[in-house]
N, C-alpha and C positions, 0 to 999 in steps of 0.2 A: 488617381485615387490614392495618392500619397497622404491621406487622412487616414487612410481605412487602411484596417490590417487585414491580413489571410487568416481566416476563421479555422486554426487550426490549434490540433491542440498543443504542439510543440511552442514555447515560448509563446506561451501567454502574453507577456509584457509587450508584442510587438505594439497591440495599439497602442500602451504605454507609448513607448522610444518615438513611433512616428508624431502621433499627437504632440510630442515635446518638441520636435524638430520643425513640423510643418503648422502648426497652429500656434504657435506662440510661446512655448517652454514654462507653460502657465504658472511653475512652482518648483522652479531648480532646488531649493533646499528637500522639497517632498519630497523628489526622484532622485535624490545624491545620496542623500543622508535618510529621515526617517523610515521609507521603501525597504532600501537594503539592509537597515537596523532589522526591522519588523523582520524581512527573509530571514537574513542570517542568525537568527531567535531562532526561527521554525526549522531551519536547518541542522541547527546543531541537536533539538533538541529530537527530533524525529529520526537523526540517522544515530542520536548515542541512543535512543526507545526499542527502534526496529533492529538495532544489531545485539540489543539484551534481549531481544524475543527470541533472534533466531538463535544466540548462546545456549541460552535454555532451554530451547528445545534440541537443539541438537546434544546438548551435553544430557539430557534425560534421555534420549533413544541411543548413547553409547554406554549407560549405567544400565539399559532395562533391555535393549537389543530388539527392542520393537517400537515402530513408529505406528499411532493409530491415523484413521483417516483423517478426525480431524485439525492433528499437529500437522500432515504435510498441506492440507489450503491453510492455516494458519501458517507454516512456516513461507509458503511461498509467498502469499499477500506479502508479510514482512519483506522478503527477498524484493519483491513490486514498488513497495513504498522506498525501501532504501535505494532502488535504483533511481527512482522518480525524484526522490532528493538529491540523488548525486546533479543532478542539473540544474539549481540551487543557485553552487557558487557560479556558475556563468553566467546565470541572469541577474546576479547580485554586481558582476562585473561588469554589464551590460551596462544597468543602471548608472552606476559609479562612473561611467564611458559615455555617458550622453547618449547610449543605442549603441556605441560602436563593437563590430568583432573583431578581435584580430586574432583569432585561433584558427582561421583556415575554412578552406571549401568544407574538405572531408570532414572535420569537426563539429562544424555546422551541423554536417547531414548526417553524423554520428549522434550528437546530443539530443539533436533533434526526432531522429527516429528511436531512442533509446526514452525518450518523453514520452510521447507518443504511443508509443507501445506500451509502456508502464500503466499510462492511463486503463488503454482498453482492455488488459490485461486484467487491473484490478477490478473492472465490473465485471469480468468474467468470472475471474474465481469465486466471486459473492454470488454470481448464479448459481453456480453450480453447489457452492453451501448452502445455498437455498436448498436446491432440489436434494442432497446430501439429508440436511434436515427433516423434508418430507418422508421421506423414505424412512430415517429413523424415527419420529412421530407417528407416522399412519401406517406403518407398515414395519414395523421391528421387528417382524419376525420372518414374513416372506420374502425379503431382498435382503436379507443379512448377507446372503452371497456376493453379493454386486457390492456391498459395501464394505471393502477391504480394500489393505493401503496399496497391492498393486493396482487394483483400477483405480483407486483415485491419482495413480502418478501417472498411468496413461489418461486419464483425463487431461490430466493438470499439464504434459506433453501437447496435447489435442489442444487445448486454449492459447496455450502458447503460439504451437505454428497458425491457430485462425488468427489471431492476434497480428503476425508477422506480416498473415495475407492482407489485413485490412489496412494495417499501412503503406501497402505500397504508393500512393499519390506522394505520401509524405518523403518515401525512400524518391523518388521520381524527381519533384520538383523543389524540394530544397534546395536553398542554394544564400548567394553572397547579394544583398540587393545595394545600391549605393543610396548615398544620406549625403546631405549636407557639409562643406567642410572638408572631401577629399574623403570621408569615412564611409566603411559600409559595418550592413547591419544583416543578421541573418534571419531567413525569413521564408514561409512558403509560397515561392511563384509563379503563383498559378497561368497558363497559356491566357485565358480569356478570362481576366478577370470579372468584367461584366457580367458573365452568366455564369464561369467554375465557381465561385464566391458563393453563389445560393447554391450551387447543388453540392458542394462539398461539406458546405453548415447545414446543411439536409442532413448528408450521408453519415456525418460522426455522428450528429444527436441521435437519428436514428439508430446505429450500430452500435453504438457506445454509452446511451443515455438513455433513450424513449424505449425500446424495445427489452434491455434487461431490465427495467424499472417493474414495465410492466410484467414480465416474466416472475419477478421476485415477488408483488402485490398479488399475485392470484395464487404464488406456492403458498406464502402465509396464509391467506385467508382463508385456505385451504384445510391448513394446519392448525390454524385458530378453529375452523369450526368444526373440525373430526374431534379436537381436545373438548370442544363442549357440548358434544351431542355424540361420543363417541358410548357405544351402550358394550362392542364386544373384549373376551377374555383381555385382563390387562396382567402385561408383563408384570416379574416381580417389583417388588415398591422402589429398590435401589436404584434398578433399573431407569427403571421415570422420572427419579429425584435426577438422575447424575444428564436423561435425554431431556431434561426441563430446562435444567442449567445450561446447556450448549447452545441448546433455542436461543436461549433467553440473550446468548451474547451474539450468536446468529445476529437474531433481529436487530442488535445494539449497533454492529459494526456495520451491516446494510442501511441503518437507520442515518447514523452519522455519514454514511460516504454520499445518498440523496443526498443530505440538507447541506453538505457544505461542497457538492458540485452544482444542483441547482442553479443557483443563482449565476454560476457562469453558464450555461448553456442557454437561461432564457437571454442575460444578454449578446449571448453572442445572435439569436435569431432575432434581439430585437436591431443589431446593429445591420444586418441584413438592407434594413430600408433609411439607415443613418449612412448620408456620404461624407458628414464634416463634424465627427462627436466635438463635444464641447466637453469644456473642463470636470464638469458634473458628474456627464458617463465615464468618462476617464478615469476618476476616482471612483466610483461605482465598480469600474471593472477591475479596478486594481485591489480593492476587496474583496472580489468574485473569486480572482485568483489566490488570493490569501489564504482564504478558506479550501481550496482544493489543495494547497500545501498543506493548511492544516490538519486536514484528513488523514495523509499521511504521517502526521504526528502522532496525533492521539491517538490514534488502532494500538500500540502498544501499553497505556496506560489505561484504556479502554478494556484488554485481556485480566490486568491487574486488578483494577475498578472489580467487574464483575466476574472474575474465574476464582473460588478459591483453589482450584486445583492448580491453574497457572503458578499463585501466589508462591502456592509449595514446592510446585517445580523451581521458580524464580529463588526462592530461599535454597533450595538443594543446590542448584547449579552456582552459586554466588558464595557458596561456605569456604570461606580458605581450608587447604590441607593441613592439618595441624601436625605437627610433628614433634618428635619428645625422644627424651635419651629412656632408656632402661636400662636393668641391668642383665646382662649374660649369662647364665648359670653355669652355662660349660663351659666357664673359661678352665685353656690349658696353660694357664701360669699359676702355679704355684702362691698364695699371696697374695693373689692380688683378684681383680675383676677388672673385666672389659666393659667398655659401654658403645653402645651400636645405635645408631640415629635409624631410626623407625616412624615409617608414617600408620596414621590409623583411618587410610583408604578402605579396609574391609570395613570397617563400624561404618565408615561414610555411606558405601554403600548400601549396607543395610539398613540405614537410618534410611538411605532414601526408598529402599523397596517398603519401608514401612509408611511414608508417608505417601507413595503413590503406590497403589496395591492393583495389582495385575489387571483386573477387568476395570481399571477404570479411564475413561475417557475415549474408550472409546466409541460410544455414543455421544 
């Protein structure tokens, strides 16, 4: 089955490299050059995106000395995606290599489970903003308890280690496979490929795809129909304006990370009953994977797009220090005056308690 790749989610491109190697190398200029152009676009632009999300949010919870719930799943998504792109440039290397690795056993099964994980990772944390949301929509006022930033970090802990659990096949059987030409290529390989192959494209989509898909479409709908047929006491107005907006990007960043993993996970079940893709699928899948880079891109200009409170965070945390001489008034010489380089960090501050004002966001 040197056609078929391991239906896994670390290194997507495998069926790329093998397909190139064992079917005919159908388009060396596609897989050298415009591939790793198109990556190394998404790459750069998603880890300079995701590392301005986490700036700003981190430099707003050391000016205000509180993080609400939903800056820590926003900060960790981000944390998620910038890992998931740090895997990038090796597959961009891959490419450029004909499939070949030469970074090692360890590395391999480093890169690869640090993939991997990022994935399942981030459909986690979009559950549980799901369910985060619910709770703030239908229920604002009886679980306000549960919805504070230490439970949301043992959560966001709890995701983490299921997360760790679910990849073990991947920590397991990674490894170095050989190719063509004296080179090898890194890859998950599976004992019995014949029948691990369906049950393991079972086990992700299920785990990682089908199951929080479905999880997140019954919390909305949920949350759609309490907001239109909701008849008791409604919190104050500020309140609802600022838990509308969070929905609203909720549902934007759930919305975007479906449509552009989609299409790789139905090909990867349709490739289930393909033993020798052709050039067609091959570019099909290498779209597929494009677009789950992409994902990772956009969630930061996606917060931008629709948060204006991000926006103001993003302008506070981005402001240079301004600094300015004055003058002294106690100087002790005689004659003369002293001048003293002073920054104006308190006004900074305040500027920014002014533009983000204590109760907010965190609904």
């Amino acid at each position: 089955i040197l056609c078929s790749p391991a239906p896994d989610f670390a290194f997507r491109h495998t069926l790329t490299l093998l397909t190139h190697w064992e079917c005919g190398g159908h388009d060396a200029y596609y897989n050298n050059a415009i591939l790793p152009t198109i990556f190394g676009i998404i790459c750069f632009l998603g880890i300079m995106g995701n590392c301005m999300v986490i700036y700003t949010i981190l430099k707003k919870t050391k000016c205000r000395s509180k993080q609400t719930v939903p800056d820590i799943f926003i900060l960790n998504l981000s944390i998620v995606d910038l890992l998931f792109l740090v895997g990038m440039p090796f597959l961009i290397h891959q490419l450029m290599g004909n499939g070949s690795w030469c970074f090692g056993a360890s590395m391999c099964t480093v890169i690869t489970a640090l993939d991997s994980n990022s994935q399942i990772v981030s459909t986690y944390i979009l559950t549980v903003m799901t369910l985060d949301r619910y709770l703030a929509t239908v229920h604002p006022i009886r679980f306000n308890y549960v919805r504070t930033p230490c439970v949301a970090t043992v959560v966001i802990v709890l995701v983490w280690t299921l997360s760790l659990l679910t990849i073990i096949p991947v920590w397991m059987y990674t490894g170095l496979m050989p190719l063509p030409g004296g080179l090898v290529g890194c890859a998950l390989l599976l004992p019995d490929p014949s029948t691990n192959i369906y049950w393991f494209t079972l086990y992700q989509f299920v785990l990682a795809f089908a199951l929080p898909l479905l999880i997140i479409c019954v919390v909305f709908f949920k949350i759609l129909k309490h907001m239109t047929t909701s008849v008791a006491p409604l919190p104050p107005r500020s309140l609802r304006v600022r838990t509308k907006k969070v929905t609203r990007t909720a549902v934007a960043i759930c919305l975007a990370f479906f449509i552009c993993w989609t299409p790789y996970y139905i090909l990867q079940l349709v490739h289930i009953g393909i033993q020798n893709p052709n050039p067609a699928f091959s570019y099909a899948y290498n779209i597929a994977i494009s677009m789950g880079y992409i994902n990772s891109c956009i969630n930061p200009f996606l917060y931008i797009v629709l948060s204006d409170t991000f926006k103001r965070q993003l302008i506070v945390a981005m402001r240079p220090v301004h600094r300015k001489f004055r003058v002294n008034p106690t100087s002790t010489t005689e004659g003369s005056v002293s001048l003293r380089l002073t920054t104006d960090r308190p006004q900074q501050d305040q500027s920014s308690r002014e533009l983000l004002p204590a109760n907010m966001a965190d609904h």
